[in-house]
C-alpha positions as CSV (number, residue, x, y, z in Angstrom):
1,X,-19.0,39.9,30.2
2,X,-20.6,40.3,26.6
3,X,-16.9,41.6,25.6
4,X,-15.6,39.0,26.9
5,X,-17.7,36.6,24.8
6,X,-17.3,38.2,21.8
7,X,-13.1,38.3,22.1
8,X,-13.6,34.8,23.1
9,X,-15.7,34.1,19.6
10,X,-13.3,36.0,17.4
11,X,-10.2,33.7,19.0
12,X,-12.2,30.9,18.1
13,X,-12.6,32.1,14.9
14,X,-9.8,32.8,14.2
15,X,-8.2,29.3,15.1
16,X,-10.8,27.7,13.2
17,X,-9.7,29.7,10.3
18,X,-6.0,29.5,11.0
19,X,-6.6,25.5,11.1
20,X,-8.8,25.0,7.7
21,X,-5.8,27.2,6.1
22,X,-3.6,25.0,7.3
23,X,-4.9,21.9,7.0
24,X,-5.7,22.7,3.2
25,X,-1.9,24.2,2.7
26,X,-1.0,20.8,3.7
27,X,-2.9,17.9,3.6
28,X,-5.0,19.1,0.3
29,X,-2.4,19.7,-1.4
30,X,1.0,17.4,-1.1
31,X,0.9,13.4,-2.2
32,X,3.0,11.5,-1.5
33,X,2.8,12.6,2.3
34,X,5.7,14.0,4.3
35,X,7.0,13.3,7.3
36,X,6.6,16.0,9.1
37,X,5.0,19.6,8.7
38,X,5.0,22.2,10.5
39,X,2.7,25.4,9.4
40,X,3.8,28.8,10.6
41,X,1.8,31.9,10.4
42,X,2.6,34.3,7.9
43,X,2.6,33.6,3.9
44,X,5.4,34.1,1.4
45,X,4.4,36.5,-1.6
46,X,6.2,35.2,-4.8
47,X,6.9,38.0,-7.0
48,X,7.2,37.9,-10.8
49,X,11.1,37.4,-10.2
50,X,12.7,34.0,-9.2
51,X,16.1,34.0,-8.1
52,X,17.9,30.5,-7.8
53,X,20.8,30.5,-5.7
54,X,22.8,27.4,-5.7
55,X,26.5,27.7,-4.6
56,X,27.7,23.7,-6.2
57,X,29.6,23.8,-9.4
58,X,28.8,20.2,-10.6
59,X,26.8,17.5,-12.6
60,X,23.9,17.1,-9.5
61,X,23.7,20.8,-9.3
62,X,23.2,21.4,-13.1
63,X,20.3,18.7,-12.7
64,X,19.1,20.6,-10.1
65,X,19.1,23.8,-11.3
66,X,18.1,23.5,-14.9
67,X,14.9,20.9,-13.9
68,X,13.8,23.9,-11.1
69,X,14.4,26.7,-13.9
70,X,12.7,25.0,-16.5
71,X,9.8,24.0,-14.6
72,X,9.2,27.7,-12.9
73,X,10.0,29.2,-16.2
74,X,6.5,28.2,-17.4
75,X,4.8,30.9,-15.3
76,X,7.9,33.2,-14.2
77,X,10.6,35.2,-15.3
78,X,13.3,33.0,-13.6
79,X,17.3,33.3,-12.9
80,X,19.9,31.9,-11.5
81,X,22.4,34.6,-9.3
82,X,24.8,33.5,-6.8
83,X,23.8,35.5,-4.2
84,X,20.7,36.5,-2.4
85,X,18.7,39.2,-4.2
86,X,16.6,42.1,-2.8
87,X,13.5,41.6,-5.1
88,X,12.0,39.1,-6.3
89,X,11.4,35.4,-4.4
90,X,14.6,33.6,-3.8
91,X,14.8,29.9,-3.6
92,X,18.1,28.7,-2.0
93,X,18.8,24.5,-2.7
94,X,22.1,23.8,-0.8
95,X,23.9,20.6,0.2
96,X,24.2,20.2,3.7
97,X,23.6,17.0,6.3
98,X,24.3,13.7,6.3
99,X,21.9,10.8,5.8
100,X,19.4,10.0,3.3
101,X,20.8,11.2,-0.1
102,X,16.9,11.8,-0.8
103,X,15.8,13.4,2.7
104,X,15.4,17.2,2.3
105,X,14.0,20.1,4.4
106,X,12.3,22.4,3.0
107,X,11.6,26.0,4.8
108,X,9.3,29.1,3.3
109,X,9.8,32.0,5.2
110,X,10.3,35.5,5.1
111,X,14.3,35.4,3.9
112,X,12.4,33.3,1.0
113,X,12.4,29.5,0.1
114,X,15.2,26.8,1.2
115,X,15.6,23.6,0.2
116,X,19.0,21.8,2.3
117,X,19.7,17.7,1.5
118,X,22.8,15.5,1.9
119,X,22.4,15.0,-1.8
120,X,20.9,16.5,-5.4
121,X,18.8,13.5,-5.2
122,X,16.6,15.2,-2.0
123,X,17.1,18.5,-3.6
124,X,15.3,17.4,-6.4
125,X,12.8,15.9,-4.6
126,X,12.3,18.8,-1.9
127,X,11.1,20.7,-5.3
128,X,8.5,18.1,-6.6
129,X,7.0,19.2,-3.0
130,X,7.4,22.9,-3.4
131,X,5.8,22.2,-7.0
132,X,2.9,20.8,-5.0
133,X,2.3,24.1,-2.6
134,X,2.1,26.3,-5.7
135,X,-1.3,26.7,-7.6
136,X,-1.9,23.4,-9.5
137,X,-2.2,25.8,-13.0
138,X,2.0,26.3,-12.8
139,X,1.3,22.4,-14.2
140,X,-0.1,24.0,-17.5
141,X,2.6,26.8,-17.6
142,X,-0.3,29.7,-16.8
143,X,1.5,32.4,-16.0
144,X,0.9,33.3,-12.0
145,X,0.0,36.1,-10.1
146,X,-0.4,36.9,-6.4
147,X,0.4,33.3,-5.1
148,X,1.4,33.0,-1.8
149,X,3.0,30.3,0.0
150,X,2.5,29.4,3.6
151,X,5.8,30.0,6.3
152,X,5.9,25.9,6.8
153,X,8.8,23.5,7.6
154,X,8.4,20.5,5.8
155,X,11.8,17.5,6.9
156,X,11.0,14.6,4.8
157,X,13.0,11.0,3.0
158,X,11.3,8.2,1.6
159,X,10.6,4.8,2.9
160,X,11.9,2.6,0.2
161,X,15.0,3.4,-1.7
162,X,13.8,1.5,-4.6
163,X,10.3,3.3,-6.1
164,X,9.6,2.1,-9.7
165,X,6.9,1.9,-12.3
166,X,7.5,-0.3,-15.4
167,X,6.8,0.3,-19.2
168,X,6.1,-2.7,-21.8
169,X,7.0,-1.4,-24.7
170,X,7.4,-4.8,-26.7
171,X,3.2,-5.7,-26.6
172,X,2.9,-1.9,-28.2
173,X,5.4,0.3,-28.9
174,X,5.6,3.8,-27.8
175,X,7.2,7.1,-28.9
176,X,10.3,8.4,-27.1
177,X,8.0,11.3,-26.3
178,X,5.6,9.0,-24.9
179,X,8.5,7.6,-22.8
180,X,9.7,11.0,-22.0
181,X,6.1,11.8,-20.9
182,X,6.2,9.5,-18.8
183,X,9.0,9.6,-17.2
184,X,7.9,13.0,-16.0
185,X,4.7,11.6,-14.6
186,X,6.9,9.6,-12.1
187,X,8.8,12.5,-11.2
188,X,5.5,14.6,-10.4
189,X,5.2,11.3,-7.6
190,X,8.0,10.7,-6.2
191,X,9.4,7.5,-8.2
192,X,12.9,7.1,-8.7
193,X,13.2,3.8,-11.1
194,X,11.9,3.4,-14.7
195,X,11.6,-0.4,-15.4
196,X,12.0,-0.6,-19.1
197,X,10.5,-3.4,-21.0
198,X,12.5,-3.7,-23.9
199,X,12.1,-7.0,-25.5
200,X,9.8,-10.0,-25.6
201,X,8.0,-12.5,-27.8
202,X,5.7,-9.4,-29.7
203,X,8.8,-7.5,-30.2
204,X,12.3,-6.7,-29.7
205,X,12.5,-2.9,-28.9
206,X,16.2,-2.1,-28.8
207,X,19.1,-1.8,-31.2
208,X,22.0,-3.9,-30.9
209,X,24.3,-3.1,-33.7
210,X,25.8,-6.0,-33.5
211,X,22.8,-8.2,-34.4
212,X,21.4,-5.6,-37.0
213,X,18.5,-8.3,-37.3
214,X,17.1,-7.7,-34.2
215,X,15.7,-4.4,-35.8
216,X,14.9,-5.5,-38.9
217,X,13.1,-8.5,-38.1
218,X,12.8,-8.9,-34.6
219,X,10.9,-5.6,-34.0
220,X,8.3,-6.2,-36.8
221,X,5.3,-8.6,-36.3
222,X,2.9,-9.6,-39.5
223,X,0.2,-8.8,-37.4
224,X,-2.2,-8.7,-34.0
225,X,-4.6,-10.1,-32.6
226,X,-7.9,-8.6,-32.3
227,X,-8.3,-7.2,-29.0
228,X,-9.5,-10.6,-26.8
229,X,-10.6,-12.0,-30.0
230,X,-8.6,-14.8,-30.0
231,X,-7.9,-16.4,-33.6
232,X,-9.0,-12.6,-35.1
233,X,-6.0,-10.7,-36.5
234,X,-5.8,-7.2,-37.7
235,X,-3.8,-8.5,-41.0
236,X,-1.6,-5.0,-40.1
237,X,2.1,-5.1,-39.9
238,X,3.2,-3.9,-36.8
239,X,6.4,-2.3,-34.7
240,X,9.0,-0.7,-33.8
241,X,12.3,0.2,-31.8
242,X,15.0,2.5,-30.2
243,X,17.9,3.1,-31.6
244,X,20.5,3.5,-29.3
245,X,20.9,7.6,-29.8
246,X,17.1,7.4,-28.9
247,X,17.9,5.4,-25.7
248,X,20.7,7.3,-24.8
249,X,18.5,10.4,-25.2
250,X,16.0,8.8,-22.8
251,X,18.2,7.7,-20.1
252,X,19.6,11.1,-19.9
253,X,16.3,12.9,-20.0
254,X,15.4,9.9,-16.5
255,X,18.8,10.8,-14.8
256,X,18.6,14.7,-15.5
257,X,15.2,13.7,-13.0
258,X,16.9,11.7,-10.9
259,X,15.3,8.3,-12.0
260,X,17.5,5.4,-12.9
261,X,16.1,3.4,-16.2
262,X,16.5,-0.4,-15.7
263,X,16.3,-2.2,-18.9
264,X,15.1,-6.0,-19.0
265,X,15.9,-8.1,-21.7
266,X,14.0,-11.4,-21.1
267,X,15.8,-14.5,-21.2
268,X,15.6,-17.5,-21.5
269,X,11.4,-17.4,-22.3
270,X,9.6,-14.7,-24.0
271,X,12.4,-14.8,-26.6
272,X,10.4,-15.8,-29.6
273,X,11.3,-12.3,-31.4
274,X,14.9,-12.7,-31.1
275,X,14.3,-17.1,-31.9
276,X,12.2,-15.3,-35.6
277,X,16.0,-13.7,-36.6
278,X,18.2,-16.5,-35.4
279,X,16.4,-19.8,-35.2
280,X,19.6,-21.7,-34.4
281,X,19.5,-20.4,-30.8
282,X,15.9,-22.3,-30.5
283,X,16.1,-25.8,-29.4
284,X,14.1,-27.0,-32.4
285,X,15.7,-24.5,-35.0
286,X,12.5,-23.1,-35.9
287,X,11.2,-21.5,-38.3
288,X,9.7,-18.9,-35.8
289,X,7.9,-15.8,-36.2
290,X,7.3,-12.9,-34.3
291,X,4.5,-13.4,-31.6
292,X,1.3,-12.1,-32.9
293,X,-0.9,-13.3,-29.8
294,X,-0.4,-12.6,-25.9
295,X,0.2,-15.5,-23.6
296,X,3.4,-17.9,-23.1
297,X,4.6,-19.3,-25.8
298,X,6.7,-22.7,-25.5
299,X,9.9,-21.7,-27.9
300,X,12.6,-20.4,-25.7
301,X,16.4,-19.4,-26.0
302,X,18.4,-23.6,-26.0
303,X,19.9,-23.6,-22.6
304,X,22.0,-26.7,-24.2
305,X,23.4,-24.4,-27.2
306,X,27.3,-22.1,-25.7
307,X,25.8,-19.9,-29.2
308,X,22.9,-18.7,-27.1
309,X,25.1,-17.8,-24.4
310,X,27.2,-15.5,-27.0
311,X,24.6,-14.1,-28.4
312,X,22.9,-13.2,-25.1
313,X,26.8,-12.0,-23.6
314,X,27.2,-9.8,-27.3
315,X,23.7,-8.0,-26.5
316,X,24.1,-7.4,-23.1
317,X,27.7,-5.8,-23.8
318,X,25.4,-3.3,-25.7
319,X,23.0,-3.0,-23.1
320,X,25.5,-2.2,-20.6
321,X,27.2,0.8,-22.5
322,X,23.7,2.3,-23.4
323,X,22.9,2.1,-19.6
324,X,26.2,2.8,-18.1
325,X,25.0,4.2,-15.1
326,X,22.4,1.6,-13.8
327,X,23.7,-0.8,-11.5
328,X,21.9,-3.7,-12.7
329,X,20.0,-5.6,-15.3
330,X,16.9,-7.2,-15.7
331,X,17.1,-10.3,-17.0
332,X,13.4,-11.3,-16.9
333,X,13.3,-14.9,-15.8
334,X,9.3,-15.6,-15.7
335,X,6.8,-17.8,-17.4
336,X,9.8,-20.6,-19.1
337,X,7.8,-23.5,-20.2
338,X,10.5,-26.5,-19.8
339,X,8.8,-28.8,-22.8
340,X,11.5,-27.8,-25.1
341,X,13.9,-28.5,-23.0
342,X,12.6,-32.1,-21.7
343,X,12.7,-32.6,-25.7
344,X,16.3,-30.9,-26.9
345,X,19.2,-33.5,-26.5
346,X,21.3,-30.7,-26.6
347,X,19.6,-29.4,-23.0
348,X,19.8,-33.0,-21.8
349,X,23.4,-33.1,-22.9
350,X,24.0,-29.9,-20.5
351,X,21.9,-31.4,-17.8
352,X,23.9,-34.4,-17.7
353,X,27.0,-32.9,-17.6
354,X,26.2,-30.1,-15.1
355,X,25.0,-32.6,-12.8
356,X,21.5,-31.2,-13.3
357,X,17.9,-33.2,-11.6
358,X,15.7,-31.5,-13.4
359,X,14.5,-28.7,-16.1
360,X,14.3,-26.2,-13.2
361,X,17.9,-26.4,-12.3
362,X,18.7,-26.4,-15.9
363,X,17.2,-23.0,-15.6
364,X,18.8,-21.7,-12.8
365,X,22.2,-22.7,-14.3
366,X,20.8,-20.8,-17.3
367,X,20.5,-17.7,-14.9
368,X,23.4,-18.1,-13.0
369,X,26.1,-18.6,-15.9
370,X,24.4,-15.0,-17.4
371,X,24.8,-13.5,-13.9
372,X,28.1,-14.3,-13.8
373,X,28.6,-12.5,-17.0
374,X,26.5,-9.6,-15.7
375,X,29.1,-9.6,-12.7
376,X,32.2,-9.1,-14.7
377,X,30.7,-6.3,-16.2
378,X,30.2,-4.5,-13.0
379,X,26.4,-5.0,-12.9
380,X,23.7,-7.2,-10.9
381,X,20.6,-8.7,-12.1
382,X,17.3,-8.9,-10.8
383,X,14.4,-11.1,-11.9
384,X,10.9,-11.9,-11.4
385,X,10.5,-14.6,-8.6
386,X,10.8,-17.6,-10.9
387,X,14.3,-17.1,-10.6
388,X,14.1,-19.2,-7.0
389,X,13.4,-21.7,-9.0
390,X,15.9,-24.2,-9.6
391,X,17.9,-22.3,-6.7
392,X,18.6,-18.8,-6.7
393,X,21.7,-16.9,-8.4
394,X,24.2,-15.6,-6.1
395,X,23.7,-11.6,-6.7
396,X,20.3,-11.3,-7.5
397,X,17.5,-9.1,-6.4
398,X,14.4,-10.9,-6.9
399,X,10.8,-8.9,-8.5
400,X,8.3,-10.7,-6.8
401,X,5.1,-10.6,-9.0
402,X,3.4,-13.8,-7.6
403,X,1.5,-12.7,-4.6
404,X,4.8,-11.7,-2.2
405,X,6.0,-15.2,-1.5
406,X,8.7,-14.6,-3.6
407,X,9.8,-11.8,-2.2
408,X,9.3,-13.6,1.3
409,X,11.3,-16.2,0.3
410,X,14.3,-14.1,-0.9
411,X,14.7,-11.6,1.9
412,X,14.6,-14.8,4.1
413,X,17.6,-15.9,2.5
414,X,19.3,-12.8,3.0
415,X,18.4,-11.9,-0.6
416,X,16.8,-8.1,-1.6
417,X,13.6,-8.1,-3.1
418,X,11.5,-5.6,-4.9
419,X,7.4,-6.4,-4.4
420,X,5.2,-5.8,-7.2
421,X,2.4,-8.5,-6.7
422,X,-0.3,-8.6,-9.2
423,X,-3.3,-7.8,-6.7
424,X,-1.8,-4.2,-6.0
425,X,0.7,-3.6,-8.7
426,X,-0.6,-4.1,-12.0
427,X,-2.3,-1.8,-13.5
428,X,-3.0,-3.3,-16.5
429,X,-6.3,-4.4,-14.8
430,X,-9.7,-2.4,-14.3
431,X,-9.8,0.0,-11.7
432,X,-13.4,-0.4,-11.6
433,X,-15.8,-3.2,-11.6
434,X,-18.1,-1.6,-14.7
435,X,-16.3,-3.1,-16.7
436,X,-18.4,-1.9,-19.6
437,X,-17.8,1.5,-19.6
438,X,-14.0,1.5,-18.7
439,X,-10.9,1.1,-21.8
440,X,-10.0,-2.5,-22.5
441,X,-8.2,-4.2,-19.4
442,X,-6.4,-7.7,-19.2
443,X,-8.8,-8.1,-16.4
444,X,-9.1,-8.4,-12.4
445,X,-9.8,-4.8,-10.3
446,X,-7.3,-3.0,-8.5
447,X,-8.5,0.6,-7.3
448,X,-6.9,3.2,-5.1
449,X,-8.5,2.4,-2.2
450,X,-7.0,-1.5,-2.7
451,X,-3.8,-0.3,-3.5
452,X,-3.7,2.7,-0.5
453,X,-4.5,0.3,2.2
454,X,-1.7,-2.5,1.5
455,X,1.1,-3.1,3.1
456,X,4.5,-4.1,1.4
457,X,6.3,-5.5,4.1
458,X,5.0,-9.0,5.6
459,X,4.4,-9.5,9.2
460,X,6.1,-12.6,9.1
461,X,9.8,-11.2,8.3
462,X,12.3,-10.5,10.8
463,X,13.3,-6.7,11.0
464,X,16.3,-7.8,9.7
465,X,14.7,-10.2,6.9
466,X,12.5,-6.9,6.5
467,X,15.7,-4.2,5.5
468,X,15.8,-6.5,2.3
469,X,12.6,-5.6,1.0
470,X,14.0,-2.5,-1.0
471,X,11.3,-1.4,-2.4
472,X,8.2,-1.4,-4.6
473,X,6.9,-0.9,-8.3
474,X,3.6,-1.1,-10.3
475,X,3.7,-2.7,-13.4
476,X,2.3,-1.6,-16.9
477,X,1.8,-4.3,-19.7
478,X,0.2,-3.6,-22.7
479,X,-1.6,-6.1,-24.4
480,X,-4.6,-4.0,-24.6
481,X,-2.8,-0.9,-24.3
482,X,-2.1,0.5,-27.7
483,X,-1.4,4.5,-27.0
484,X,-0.1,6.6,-25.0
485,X,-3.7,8.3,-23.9
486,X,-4.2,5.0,-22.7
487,X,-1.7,4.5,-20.6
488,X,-2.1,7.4,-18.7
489,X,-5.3,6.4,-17.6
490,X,-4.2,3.4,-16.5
491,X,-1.9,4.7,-14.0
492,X,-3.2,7.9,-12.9
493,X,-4.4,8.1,-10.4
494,X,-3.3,5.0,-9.0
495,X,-0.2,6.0,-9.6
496,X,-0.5,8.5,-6.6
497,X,-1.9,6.0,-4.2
498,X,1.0,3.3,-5.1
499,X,3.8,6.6,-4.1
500,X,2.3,6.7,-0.8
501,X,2.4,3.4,0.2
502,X,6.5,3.8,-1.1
503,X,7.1,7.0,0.1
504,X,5.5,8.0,3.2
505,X,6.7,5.8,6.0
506,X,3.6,7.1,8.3
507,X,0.5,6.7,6.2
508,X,-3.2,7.8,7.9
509,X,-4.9,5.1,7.9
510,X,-7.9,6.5,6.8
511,X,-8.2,6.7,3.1
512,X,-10.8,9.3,3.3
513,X,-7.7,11.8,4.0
514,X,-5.6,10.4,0.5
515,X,-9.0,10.6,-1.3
516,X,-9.4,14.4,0.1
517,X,-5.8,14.9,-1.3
518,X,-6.4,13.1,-4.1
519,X,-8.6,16.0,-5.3
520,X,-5.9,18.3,-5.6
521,X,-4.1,15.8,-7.9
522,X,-6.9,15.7,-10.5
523,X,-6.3,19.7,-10.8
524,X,-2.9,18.8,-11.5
525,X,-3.4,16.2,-13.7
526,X,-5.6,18.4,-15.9
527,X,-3.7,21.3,-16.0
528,X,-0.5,19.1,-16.9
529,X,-3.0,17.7,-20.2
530,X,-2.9,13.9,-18.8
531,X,-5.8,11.6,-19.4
532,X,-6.9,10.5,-16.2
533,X,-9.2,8.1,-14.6
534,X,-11.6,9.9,-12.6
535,X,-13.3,7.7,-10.1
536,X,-12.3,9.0,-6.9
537,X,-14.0,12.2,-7.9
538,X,-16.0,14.1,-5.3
């Protein structure tokens, strides 16, 4: 009997043991959450030796391949053979399936590690999971010794094709390292869209070589205002932009991770930049200057003037070759004060001959005729939810930012939307309520916890209303956001909570279990030098 009890105790033991290891191979360790997991016993050793075997002879497999060296070359002696080896840890990617071009299965076992998707998209993404089972110090390019993985099965895809974070880069400007930096950030989680920010009224970010005085003047303001200070400037001259080898350089370093860059050139408001180096375009023909304050500012692109339109068509010609491989455009849309308008007898004009009731269809004709451009050159627009205004453009995807009305309203009318409301998405405000000790914020709260617990898609849509809701994005505007450090702390780690909510379609609904996670993150996030807030810290 007393054996009995003690075999009985060491079972127990055992499976206790067997459980926690598990448990901490998995949930401790991988955000966003997969699918499904399943934990086999037995661990792989990695040995100094990495052998990548990937049997495609084309661009996604290059991607795939040189991203995966790269990244394991940090703490291994890494190569890539076409055939299994006998030493060292082999990790097979191979295309295989149908579905999900981002699903992926990912299997350690004895024979080594396997990654299979339908498409280099899920192979990439498989290995941002692997990343996550490996010591968080790989982050830091430590060299590694003795790891062991578990023998798991891990079948995963994404709930939302569309998973973006934004960059302002017109408020402050920031380094094509900076961009590149972050960039990688979104890769670590998961995000497959970089909304790009490119011009506005503080600053117009990106050369168009027709218009060579977009970067001479445009980009430059005389000065800024004084943190909330209103009526307090710095007296310092401030700016900067891209040229377009710079962009191109970007773009490519996003699509060699699989993210697609979406630029947004605002139009017809926040255009005062672009108004300071033609002021014929502006209903009252200026003089402007470059925005040196935050806010909405009344001077907007004439809606009444065919110049404007050829301008705008001439820059987005540019646009379109420097992003040749994004399907659409952003064409802004928000915050268009109409008192211009109500005032420009060339607007009226337009009005009256389009058959127009009011300022508000006078803007969505503005929209519409750009769209139509957009069209012919093979690309769609999207734009924040003022675009319903007026009547909605044909083609367009609508950004909902105002609460999720917007997006409501579009996906009712059989149009896609992408919500980013301000409550959960913008983390440009405080993620916590001591105000006083945290970096300048534009205000409100919006913590992990907040962000973890919503959900994107409304009750009140149809399921079929619901398959237009493509996706979600936080947003990142910089008012009070003047480097790099900065911004990093502003998104991490909310950034992790916000690739949940896009990425896993099961989430726990405890957030006790993300915030247990979330621990494993900050080792990351140190390792990989971010700046970080550090709330959620146990």
């Amino acid at each position: 009997m007393k054996r009995l009890l003690l075999f009985l105790l060491f079972i127990s033991t055992l499976a206790i043991s067997c459980k926690n290891k598990q448990k901490y191979l998995f949930e401790d360790n991988i955000i966003p959450k997969p699918s499904e997991v399943i934990v086999h016993h037995g661990e792989l050793n990695v040995e100094d030796e990495i052998y990548i075997i990937i049997n495609e002879n084309c661009e996604g497999a290059s991607k795939v391949k040189n991203y995966t060296m790269e990244f394991l070359s940090r703490s291994y002696k890494v190569d890539d053979v076409p055939e299994k080896q006998q030493n060292g840890t082999n990790i097979f990617l191979s295309i295989a399936g149908e579905g999900n071009p981002e699903s992926y299965k990912l299997t350690i076992s004895e024979l080594g590690i396997e990654i299979v998707s339908p498409g280099y998209a899920g192979l990439f993404m498989g290995f941002q999971t692997l990343r996550h089972l490996f010591p968080p110090e790989i982050e830091g390019g430590k060299k590694l010794e003795n790891v062991k993985l578990p023998y798991i099965e891990i079948s995963d895809e994404p709930r939302f094709k569309y998973r973006g974070m934004h960059l302002d880069v017109c408020r402050h400007f920031f380094s094509v390292e900076d961009v590149k930096s972050y960039i990688d950030m979104l890769a670590m989680h998961k995000f497959n869209v970089l909304h790009w920010h490119l011009t506005d009224d503080q600053g117009w970010r990106i050369e168009i070589k027709a218009f060579p005085e977009l970067t001479k003047i445009s980009s430059m303001r005389k000065e800024t205002v004084v943190k909330q200070n209103w009526g307090e400037y710095d007296g310092i001259p401030y700016g900067g932009y891209y040229t377009q080898d710079e962009i191109r350089e970007i773009v490519k370093y996003a699509e060699d991770r699989f993210i697609m860059v979406i630029p947004e050139i605002e139009m017809p408001g926040h255009s005062l930049a672009a108004l300071a180096a033609f002021p014929e375009l502006g209903c009252t023909g200026g003089p402007y200057e470059v925005g040196t304050t935050w806010g909405v500012f009344d001077d907007v692109f004439c809606a009444g003037n065919d110049k404007t339109f050829e301008f705008l068509e001439q820059v987005i010609d540019e646009v379109c070759m420097l992003f040749p491989n994004s399907p659409f455009i952003h064409i802004g849309g928000d915050e268009c004060p109409k008192t211009r308008w109500e005032n420009c007898p060339k607007c009226q004009k337009r009005m009256q001959e389009e058959g127009l009731s009011d300022e508000h269809e006078l803007q969505s004709y503005f929209i519409q005729r750009l769209e139509k451009y957009i069209n012919s050159k093979g690309k769609r627009i999207i734009g924040w939810d003022e675009i319903l205004e007026g009547g909605l453009a044909p083609d367009a995807t609508v950004m909902s930012w105002r609460g999720t009305s917007g997006g409501i309203a579009a996906a009712q009318m059989g149009h896609d939307a992408i919500l980013t409301p301000g409550e959960y998405c913008y983390f440009d405000h405080y993620q916590s309520l001591d105000k006083e000790n945290e970096p300048l914020a534009i205000g409100g709260f919006t913590n992990c916890e907040k962000i973890y617990g919503w959900n994107p898609v409304p009750d009140s849509l149809t399921s079929e209303q619901a398959k237009h809701i493509i996706g979600v994005q936080a947003n990142v505007w910089t008012e009070y956001i003047a480097d790099f450090a900065h911004i990093q702390y502003m998104v991490l780690p909310r950034m992790a909570a916000l690739s949940e909510v896009a990425w896993s379609k099961e989430r726990d609904s405890s957030y006790s279990d993300f915030k247990k996670r979330l621990q494993a993150m900050y080792i990351r996030y140190e390792n990989a030098g971010y700046n970080y807030a550090r709330h959620e810290e146990e």
